[in-house]
N, CA, C and O atoms as a GROMACS GRO file, in nm:
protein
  592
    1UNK      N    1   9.788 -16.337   1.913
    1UNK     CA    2   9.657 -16.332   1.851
    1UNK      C    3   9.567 -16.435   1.919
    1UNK      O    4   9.585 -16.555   1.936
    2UNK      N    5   9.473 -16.363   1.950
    2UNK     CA    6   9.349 -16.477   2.009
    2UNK      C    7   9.308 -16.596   1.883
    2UNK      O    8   9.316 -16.588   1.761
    3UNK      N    9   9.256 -16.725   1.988
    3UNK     CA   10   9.205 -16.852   1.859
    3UNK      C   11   9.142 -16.763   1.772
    3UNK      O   12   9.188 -16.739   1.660
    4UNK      N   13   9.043 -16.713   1.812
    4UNK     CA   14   8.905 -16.676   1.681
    4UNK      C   15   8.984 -16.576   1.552
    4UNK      O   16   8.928 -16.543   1.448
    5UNK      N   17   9.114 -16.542   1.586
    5UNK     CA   18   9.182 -16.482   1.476
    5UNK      C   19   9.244 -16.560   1.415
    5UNK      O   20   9.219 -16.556   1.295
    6UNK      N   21   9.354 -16.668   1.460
    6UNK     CA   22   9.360 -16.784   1.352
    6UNK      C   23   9.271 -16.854   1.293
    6UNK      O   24   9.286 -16.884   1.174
    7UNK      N   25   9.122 -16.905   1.389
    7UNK     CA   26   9.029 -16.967   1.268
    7UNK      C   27   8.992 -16.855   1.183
    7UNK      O   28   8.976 -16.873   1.062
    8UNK      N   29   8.982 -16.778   1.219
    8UNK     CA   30   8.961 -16.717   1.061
    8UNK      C   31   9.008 -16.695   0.969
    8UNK      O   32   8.964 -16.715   0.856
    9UNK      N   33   9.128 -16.636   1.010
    9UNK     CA   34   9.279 -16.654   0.903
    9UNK      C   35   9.300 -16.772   0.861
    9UNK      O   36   9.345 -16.774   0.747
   10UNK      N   37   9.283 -16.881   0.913
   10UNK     CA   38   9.343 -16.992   0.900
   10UNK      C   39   9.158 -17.066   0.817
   10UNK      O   40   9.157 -17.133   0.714
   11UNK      N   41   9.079 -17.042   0.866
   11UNK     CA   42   8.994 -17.078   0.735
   11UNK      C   43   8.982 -17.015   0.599
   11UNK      O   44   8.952 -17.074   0.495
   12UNK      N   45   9.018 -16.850   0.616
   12UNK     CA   46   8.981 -16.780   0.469
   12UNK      C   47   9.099 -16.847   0.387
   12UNK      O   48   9.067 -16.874   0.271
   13UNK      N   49   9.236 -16.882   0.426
   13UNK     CA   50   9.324 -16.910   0.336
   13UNK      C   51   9.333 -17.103   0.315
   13UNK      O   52   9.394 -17.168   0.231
   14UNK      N   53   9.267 -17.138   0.403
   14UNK     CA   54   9.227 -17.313   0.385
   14UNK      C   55   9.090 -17.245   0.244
   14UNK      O   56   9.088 -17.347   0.174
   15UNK      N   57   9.055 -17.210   0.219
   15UNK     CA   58   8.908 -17.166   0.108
   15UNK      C   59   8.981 -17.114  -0.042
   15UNK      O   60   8.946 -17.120  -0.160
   16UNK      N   61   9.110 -17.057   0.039
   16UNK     CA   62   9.178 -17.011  -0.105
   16UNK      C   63   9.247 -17.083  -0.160
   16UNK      O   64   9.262 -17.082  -0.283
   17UNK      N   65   9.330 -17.197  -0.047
   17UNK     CA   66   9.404 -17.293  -0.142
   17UNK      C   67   9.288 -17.436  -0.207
   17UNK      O   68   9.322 -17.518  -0.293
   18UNK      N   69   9.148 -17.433  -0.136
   18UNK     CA   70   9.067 -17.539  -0.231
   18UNK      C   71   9.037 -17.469  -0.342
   18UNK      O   72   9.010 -17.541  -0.438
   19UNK      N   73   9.031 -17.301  -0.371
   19UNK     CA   74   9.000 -17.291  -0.459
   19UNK      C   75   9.152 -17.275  -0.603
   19UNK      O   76   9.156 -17.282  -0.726
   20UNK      N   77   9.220 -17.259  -0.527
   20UNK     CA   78   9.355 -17.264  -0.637
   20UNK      C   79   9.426 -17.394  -0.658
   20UNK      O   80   9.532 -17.411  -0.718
   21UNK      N   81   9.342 -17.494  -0.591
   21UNK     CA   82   9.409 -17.599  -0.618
   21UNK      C   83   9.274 -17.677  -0.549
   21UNK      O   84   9.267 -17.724  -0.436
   22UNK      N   85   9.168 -17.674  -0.654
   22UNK     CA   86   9.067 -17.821  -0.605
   22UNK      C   87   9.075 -17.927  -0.638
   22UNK      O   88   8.974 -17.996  -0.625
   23UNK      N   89   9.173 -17.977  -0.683
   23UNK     CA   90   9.207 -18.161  -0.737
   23UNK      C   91   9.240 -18.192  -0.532
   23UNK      O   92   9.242 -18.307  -0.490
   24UNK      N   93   9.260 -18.077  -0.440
   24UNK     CA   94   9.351 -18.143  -0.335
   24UNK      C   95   9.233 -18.181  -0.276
   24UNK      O   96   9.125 -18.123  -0.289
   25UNK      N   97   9.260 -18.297  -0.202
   25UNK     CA   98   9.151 -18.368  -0.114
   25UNK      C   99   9.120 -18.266  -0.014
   25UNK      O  100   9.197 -18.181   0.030
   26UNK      N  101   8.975 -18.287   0.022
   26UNK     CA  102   8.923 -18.212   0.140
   26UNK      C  103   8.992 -18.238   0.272
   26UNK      O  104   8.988 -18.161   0.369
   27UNK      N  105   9.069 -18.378   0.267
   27UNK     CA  106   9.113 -18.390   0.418
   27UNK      C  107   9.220 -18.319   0.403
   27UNK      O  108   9.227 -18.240   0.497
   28UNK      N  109   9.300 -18.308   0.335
   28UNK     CA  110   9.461 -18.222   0.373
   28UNK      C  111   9.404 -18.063   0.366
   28UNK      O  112   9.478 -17.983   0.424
   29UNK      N  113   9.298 -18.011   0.309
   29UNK     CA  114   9.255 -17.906   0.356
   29UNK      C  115   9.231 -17.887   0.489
   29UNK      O  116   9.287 -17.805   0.562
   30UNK      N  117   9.144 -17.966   0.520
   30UNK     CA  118   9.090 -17.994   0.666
   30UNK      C  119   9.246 -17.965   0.754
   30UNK      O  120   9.286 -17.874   0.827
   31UNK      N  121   9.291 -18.063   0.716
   31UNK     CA  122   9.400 -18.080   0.834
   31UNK      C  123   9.475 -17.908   0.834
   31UNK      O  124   9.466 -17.825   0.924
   32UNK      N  125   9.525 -17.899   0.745
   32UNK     CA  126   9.574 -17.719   0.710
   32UNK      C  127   9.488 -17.642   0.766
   32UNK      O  128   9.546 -17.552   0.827
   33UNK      N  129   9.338 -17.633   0.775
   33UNK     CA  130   9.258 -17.562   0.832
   33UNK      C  131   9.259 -17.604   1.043
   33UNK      O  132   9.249 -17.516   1.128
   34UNK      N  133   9.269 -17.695   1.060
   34UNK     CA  134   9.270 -17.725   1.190
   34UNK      C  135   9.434 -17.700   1.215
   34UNK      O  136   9.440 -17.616   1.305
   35UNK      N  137   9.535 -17.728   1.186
   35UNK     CA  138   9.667 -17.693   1.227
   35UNK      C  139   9.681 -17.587   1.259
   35UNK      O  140   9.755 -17.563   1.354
   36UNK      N  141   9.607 -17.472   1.182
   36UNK     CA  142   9.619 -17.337   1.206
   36UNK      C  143   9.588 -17.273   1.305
   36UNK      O  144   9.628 -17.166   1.351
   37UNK      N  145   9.511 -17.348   1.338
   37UNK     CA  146   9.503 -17.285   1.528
   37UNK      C  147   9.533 -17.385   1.609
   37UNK      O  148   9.597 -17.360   1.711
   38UNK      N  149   9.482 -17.551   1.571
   38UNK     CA  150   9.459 -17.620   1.693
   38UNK      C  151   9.672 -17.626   1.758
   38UNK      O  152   9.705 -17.694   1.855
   39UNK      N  153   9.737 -17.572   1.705
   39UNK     CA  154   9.873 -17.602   1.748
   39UNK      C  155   9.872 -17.475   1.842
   39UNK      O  156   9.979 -17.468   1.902
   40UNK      N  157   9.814 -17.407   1.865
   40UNK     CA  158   9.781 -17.347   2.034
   40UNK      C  159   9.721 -17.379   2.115
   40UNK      O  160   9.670 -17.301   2.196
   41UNK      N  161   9.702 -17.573   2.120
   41UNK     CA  162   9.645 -17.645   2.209
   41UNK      C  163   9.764 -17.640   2.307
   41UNK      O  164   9.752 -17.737   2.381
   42UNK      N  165   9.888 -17.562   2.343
   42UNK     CA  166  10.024 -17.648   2.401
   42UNK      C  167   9.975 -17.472   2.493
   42UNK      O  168  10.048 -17.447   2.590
   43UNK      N  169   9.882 -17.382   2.467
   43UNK     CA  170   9.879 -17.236   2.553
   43UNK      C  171   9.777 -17.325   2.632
   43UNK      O  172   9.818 -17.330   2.748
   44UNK      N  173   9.658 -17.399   2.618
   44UNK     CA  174   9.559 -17.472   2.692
   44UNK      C  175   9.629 -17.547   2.830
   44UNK      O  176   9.598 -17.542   2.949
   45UNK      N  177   9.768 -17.642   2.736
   45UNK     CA  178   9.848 -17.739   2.853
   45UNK      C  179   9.946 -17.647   2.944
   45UNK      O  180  10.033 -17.707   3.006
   46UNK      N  181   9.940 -17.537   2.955
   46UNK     CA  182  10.028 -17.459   2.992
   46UNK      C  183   9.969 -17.397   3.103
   46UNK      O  184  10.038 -17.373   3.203
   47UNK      N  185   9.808 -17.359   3.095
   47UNK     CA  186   9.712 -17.300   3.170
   47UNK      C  187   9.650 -17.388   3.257
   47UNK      O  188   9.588 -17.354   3.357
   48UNK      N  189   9.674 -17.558   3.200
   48UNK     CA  190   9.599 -17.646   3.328
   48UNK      C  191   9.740 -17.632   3.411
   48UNK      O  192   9.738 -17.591   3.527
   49UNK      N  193   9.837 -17.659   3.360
   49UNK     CA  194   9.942 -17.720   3.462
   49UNK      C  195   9.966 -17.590   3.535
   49UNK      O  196  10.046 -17.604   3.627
   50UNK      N  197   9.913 -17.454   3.519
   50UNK     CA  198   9.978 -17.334   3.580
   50UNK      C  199   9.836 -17.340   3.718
   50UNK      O  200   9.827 -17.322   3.840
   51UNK      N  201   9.786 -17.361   3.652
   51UNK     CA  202   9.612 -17.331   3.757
   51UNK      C  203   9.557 -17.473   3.807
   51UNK      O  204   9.461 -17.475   3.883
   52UNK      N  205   9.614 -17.584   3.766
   52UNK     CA  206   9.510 -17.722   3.806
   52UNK      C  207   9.415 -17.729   3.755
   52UNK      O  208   9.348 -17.815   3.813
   53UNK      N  209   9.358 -17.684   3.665
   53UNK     CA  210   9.179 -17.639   3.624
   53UNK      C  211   9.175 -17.666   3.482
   53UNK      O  212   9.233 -17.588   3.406
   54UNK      N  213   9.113 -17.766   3.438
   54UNK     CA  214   9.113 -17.794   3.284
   54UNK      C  215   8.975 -17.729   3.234
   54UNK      O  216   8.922 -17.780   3.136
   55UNK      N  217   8.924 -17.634   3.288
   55UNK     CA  218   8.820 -17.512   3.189
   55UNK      C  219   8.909 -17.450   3.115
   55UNK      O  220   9.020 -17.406   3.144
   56UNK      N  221   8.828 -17.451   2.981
   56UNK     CA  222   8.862 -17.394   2.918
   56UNK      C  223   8.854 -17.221   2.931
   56UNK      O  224   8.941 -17.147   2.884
   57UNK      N  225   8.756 -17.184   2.991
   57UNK     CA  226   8.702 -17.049   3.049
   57UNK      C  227   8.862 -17.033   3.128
   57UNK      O  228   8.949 -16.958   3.083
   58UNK      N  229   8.880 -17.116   3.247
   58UNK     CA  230   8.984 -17.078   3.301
   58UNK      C  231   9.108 -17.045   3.223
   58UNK      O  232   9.170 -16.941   3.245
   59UNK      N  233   9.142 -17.126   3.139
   59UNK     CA  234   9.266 -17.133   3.025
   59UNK      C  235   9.276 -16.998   2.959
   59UNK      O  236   9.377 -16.943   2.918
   60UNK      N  237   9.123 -16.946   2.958
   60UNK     CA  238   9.134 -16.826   2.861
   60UNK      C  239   9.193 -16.676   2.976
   60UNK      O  240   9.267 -16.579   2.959
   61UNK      N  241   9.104 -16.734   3.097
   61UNK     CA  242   9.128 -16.634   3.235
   61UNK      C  243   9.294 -16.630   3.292
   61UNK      O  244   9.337 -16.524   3.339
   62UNK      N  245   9.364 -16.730   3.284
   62UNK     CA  246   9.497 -16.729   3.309
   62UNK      C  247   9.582 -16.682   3.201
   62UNK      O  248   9.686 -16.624   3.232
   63UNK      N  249   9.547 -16.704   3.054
   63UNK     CA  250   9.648 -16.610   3.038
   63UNK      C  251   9.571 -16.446   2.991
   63UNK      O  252   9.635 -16.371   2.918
   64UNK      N  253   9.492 -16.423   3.020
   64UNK     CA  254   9.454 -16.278   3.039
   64UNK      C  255   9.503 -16.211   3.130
   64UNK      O  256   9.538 -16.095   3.107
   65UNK      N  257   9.519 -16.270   3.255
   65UNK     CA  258   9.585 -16.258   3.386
   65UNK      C  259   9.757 -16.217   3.333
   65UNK      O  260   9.810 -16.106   3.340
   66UNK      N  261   9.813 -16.338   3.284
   66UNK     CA  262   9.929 -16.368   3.256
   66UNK      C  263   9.983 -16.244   3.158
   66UNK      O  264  10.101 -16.214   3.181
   67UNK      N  265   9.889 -16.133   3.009
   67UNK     CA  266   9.932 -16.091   2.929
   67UNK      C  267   9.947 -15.945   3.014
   67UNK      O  268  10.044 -15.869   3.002
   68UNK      N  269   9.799 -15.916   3.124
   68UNK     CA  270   9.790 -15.843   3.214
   68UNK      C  271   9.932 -15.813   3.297
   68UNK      O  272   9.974 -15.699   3.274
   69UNK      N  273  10.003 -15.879   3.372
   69UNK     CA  274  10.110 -15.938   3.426
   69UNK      C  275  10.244 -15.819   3.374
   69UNK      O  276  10.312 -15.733   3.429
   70UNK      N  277  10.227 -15.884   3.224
   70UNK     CA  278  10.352 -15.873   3.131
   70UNK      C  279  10.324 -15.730   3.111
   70UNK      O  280  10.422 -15.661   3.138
   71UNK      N  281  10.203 -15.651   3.065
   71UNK     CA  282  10.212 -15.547   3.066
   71UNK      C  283  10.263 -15.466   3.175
   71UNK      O  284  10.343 -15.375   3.155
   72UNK      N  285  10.207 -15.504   3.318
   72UNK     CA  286  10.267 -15.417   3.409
   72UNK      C  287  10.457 -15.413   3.437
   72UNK      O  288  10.541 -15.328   3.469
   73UNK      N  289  10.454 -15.553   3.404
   73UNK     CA  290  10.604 -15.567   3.413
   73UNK      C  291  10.663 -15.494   3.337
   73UNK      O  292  10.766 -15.431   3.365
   74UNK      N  293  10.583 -15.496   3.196
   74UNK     CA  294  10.684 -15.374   3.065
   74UNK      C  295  10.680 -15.231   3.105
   74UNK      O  296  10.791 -15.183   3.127
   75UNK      N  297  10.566 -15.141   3.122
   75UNK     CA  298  10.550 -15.079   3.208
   75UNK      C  299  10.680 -15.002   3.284
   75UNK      O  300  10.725 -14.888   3.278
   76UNK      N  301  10.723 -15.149   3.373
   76UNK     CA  302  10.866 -15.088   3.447
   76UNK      C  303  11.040 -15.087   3.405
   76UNK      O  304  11.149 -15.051   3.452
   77UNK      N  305  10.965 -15.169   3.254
   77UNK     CA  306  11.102 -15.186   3.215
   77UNK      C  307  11.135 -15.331   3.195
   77UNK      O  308  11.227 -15.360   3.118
   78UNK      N  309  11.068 -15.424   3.259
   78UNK     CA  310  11.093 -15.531   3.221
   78UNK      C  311  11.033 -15.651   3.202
   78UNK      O  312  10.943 -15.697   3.272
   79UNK      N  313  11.083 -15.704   3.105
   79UNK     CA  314  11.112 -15.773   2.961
   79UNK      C  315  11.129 -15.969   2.997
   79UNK      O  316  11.240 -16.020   2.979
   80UNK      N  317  11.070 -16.013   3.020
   80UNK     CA  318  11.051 -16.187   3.057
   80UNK      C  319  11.007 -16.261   2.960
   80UNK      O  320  10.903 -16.227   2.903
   81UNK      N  321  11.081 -16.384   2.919
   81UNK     CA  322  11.006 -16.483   2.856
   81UNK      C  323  10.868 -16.528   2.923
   81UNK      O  324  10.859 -16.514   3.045
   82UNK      N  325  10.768 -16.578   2.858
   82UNK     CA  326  10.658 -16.596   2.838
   82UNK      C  327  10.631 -16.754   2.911
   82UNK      O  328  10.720 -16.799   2.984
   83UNK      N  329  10.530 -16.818   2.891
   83UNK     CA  330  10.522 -16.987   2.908
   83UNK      C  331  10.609 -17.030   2.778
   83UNK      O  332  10.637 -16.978   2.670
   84UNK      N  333  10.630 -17.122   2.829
   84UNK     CA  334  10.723 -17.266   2.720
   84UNK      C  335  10.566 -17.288   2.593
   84UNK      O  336  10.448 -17.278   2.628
   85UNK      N  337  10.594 -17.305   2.511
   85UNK     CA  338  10.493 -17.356   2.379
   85UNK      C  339  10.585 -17.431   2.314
   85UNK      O  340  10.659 -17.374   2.233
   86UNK      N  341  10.595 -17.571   2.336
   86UNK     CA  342  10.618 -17.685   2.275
   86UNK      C  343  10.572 -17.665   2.089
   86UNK      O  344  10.647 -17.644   1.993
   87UNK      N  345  10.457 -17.678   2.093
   87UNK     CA  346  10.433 -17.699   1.954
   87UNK      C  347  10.475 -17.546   1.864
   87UNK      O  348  10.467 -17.528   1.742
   88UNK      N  349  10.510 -17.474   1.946
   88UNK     CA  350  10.561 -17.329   1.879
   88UNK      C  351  10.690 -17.310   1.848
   88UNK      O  352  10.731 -17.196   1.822
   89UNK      N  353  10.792 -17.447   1.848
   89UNK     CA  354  10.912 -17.450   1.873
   89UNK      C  355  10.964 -17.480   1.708
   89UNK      O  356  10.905 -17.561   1.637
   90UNK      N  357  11.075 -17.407   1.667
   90UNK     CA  358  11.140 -17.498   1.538
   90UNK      C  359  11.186 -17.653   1.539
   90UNK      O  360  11.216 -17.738   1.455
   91UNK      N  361  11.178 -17.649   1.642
   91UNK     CA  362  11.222 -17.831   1.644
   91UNK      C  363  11.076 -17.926   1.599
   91UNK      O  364  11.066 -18.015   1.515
   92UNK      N  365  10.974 -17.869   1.689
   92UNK     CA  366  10.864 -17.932   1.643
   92UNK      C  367  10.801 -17.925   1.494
   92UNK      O  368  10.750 -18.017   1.432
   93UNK      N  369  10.821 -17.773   1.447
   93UNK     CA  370  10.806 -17.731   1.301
   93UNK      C  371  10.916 -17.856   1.189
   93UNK      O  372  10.898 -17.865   1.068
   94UNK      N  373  11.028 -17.942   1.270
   94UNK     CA  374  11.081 -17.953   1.181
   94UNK      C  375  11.033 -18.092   1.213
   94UNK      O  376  11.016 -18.172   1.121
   95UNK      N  377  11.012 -18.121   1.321
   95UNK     CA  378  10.952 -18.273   1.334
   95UNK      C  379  10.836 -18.308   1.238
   95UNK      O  380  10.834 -18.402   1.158
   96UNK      N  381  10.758 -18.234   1.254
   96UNK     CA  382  10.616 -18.239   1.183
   96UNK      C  383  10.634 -18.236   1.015
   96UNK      O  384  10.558 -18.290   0.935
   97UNK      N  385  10.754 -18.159   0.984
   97UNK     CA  386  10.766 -18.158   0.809
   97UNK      C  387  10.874 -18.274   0.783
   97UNK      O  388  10.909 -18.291   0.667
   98UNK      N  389  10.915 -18.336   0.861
   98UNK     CA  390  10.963 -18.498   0.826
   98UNK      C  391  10.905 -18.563   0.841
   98UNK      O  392  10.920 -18.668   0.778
   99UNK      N  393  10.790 -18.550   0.940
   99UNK     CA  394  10.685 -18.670   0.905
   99UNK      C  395  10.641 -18.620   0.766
   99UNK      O  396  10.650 -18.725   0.702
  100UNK      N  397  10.608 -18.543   0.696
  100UNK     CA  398  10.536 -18.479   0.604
  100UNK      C  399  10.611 -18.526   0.466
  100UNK      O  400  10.552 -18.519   0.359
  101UNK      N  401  10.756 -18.577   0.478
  101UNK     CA  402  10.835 -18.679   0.388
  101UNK      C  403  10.731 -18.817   0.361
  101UNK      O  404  10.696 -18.864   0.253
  102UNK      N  405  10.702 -18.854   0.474
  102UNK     CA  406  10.608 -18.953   0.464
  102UNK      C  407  10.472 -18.995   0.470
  102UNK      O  408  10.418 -19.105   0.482
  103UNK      N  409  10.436 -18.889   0.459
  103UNK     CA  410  10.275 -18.913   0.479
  103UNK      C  411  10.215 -18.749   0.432
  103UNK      O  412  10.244 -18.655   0.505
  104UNK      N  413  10.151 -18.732   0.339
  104UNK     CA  414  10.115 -18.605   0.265
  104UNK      C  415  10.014 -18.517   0.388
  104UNK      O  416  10.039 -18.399   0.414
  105UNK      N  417   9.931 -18.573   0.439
  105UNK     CA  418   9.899 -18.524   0.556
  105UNK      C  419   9.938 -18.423   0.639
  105UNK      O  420   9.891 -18.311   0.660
  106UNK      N  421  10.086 -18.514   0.706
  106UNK     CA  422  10.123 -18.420   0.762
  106UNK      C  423  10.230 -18.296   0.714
  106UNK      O  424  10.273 -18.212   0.793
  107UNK      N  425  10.256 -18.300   0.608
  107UNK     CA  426  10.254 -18.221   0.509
  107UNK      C  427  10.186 -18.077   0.493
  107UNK      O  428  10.241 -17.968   0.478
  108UNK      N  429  10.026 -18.113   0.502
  108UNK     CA  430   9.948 -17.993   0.536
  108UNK      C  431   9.912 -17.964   0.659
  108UNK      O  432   9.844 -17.864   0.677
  109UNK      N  433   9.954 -18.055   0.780
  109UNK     CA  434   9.993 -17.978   0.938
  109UNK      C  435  10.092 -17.917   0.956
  109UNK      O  436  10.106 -17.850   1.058
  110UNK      N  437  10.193 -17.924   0.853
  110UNK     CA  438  10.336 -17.851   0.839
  110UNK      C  439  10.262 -17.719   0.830
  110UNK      O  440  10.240 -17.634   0.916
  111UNK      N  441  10.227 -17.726   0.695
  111UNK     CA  442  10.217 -17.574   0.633
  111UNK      C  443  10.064 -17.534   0.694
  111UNK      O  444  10.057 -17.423   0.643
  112UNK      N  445   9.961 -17.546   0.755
  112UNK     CA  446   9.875 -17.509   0.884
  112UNK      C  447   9.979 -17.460   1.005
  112UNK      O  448   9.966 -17.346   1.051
  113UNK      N  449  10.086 -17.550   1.055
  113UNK     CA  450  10.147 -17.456   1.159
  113UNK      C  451  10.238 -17.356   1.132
  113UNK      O  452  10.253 -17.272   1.220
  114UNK      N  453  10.316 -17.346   1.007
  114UNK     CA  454  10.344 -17.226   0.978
  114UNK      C  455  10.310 -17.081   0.923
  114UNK      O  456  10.383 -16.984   0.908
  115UNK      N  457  10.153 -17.100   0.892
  115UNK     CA  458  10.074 -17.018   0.872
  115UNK      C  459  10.056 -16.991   0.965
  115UNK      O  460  10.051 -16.868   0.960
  116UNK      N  461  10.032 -17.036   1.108
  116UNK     CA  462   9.998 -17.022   1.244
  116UNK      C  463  10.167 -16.936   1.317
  116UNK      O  464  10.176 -16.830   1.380
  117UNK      N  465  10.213 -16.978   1.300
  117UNK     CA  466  10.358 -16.941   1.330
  117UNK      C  467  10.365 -16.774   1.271
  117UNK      O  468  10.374 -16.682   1.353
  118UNK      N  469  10.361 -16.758   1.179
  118UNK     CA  470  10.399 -16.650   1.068
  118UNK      C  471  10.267 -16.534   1.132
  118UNK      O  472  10.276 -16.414   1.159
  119UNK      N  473  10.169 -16.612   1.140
  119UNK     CA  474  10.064 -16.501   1.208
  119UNK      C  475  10.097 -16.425   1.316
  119UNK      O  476  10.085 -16.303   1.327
  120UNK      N  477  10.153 -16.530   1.423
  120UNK     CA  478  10.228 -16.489   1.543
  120UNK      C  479  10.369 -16.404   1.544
  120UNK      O  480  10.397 -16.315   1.624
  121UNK      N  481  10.445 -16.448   1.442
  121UNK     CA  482  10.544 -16.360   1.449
  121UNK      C  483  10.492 -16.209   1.399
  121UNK      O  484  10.526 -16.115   1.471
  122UNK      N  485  10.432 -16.186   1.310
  122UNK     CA  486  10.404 -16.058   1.282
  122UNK      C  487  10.318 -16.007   1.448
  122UNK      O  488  10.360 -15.923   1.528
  123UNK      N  489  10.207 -16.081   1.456
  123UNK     CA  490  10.169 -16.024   1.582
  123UNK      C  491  10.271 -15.958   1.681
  123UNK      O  492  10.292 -15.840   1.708
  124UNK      N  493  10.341 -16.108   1.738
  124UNK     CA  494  10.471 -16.023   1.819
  124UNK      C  495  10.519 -15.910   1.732
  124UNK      O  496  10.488 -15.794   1.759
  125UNK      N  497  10.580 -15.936   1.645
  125UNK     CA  498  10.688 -15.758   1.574
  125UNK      C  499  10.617 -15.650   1.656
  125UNK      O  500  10.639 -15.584   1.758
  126UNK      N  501  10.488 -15.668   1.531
  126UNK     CA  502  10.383 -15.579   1.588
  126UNK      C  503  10.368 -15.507   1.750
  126UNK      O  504  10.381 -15.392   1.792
  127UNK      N  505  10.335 -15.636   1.810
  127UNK     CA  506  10.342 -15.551   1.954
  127UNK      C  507  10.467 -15.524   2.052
  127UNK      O  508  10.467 -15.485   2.168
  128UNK      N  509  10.549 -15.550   1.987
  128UNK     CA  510  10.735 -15.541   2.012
  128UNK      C  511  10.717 -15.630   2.138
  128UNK      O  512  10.745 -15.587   2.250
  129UNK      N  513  10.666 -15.768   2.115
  129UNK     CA  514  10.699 -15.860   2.199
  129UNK      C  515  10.730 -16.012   2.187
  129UNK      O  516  10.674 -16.113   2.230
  130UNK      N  517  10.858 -15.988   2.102
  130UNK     CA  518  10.950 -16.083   2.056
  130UNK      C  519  10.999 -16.155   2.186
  130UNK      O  520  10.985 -16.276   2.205
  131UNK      N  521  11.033 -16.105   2.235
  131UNK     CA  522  11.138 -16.137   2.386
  131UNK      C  523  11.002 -16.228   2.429
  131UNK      O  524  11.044 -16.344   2.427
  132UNK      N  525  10.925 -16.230   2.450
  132UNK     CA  526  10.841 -16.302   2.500
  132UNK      C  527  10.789 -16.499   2.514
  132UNK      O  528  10.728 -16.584   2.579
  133UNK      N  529  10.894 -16.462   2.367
  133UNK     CA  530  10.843 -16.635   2.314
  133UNK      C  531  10.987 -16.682   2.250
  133UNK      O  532  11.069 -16.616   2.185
  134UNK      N  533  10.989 -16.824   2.294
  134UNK     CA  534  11.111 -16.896   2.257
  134UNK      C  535  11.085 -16.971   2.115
  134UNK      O  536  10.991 -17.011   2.046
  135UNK      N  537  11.173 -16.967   2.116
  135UNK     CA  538  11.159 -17.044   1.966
  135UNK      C  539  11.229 -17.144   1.927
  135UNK      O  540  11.229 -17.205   1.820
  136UNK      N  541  11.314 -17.164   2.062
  136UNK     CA  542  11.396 -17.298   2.005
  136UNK      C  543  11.383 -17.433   2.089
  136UNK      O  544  11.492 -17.420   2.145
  137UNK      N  545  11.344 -17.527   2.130
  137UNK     CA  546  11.364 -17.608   2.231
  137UNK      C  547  11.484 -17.625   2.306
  137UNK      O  548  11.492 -17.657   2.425
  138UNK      N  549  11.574 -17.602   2.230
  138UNK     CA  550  11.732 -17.717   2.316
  138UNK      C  551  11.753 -17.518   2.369
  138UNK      O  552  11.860 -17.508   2.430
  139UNK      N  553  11.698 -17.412   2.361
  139UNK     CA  554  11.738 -17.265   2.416
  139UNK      C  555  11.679 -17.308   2.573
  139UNK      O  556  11.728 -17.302   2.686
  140UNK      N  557  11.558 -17.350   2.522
  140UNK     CA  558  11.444 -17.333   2.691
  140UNK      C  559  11.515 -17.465   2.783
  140UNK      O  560  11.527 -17.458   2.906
  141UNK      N  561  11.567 -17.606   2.686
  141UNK     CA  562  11.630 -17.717   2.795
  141UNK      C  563  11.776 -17.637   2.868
  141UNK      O  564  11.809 -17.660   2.984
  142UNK      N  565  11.845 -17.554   2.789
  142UNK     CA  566  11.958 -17.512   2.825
  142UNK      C  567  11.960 -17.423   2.954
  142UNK      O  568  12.019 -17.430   3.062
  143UNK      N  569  11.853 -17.319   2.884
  143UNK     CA  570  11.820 -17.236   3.045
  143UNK      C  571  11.738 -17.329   3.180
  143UNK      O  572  11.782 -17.308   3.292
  144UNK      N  573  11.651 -17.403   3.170
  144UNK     CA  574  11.636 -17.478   3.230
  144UNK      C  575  11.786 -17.520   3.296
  144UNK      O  576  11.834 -17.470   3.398
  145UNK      N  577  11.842 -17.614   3.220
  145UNK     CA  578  11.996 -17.660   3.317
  145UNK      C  579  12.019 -17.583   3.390
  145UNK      O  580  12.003 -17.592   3.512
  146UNK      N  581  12.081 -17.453   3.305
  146UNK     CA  582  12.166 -17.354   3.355
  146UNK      C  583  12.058 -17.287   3.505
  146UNK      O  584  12.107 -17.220   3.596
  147UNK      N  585  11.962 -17.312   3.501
  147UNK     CA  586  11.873 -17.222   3.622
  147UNK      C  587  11.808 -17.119   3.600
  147UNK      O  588  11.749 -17.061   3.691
  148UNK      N  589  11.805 -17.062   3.430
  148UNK     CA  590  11.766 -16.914   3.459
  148UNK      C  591  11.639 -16.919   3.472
  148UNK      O  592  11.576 -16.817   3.496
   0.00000   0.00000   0.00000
C-alpha cells in the first residue's frame, strides 16, 4: 500500500480511538497516528542506499521501478524476496512493545505499527505477494550467512 493509504487509514482510526476514548492524551494519539505510516521510513533507507539519491521523488521512482521488476519476474514464474524492512520485522514489533512496558508512548508506536503491519499483510494476501516480504530478522541474518 502506498503512504497516502496508511495516512489515511492510519488517521481515520487515530479519530476513532480519540473519540472512544477522549480522556487519552493527544500525544499518544499523535504518536499512533504517525507510527502508522512513518514506520515505512526503513522503504525510504532502502531506496537511498539502492540509488545514492536521498529524493524523495527518487525513493518513490525506485521502488516503482522495483514493483515493475517483480511483476515481470512473476509474469515468468518467479517469485523473490523483496528489500530487507527493518522496522517491518517481528523483532522490531517486539522491541518497540517492551519499550511500551515502560513508557506509555511507545505503547501507542506499538499499536500505530501494527495497524501499519496488519494493513500490509492483508494488502500482500490480497495481491498473493506474501513471498515478497520477510518478517523475521534472525530469517534475513541467516540467509545472509548462508549466501542466498
Amino acid at each position: 500500500m502506498l503512504p497516502r493509504g496508511h495516512i489515511l487509514f492510519g488517521g481515520i482510526v487515530a479519530i476513532l480511538l480519540w473519540i472512544a476514548a477522549p480522556n487519552t492524551s493527544l500525544l499518544y494519539i499523535s504518536l499512533f497516528f504517525l507510527a502508522s505510516f512513518l514506520i515505512d521510513f526503513d522503504h525510504y533507507i532502502c531506496a537511498v542506499i539502492n540509488t545514492k539519491k536521498f529524493s524523495l521523488s527518487e525513493a518513490f521512482g525506485y521502488h516503482k521501478k522495483m514493483n515493475y521488476l517483480d511483476l515481470q519476474r512473476r509474469k515468468r514464474g518467479i517469485k523473490e524476496k523483496g528489500d530487507f524492512h527493518l522496522f517491518h520485522t517481528i523483532e522490531f514489533h517486539i522491541f518497540i512493545g517492551i519499550l511500551g512496558l515502560y513508557w506509555l508512548g511507545f505503547f501507542y508506536i506499538f499499536l500505530g505499527m501494527m495497524f501499519h503491519s496488519l494493513i500490509d499483510l492483508y494488502s500482500l494476501i490480497y495481491a498473493t505477494e506474501m513471498y515478497r516480504r520477510e518478517f523475521f530478522f534472525v530469517n534475513w541474518i541467516y540467509r545472509k550467512i548462508k549466501g542466498d
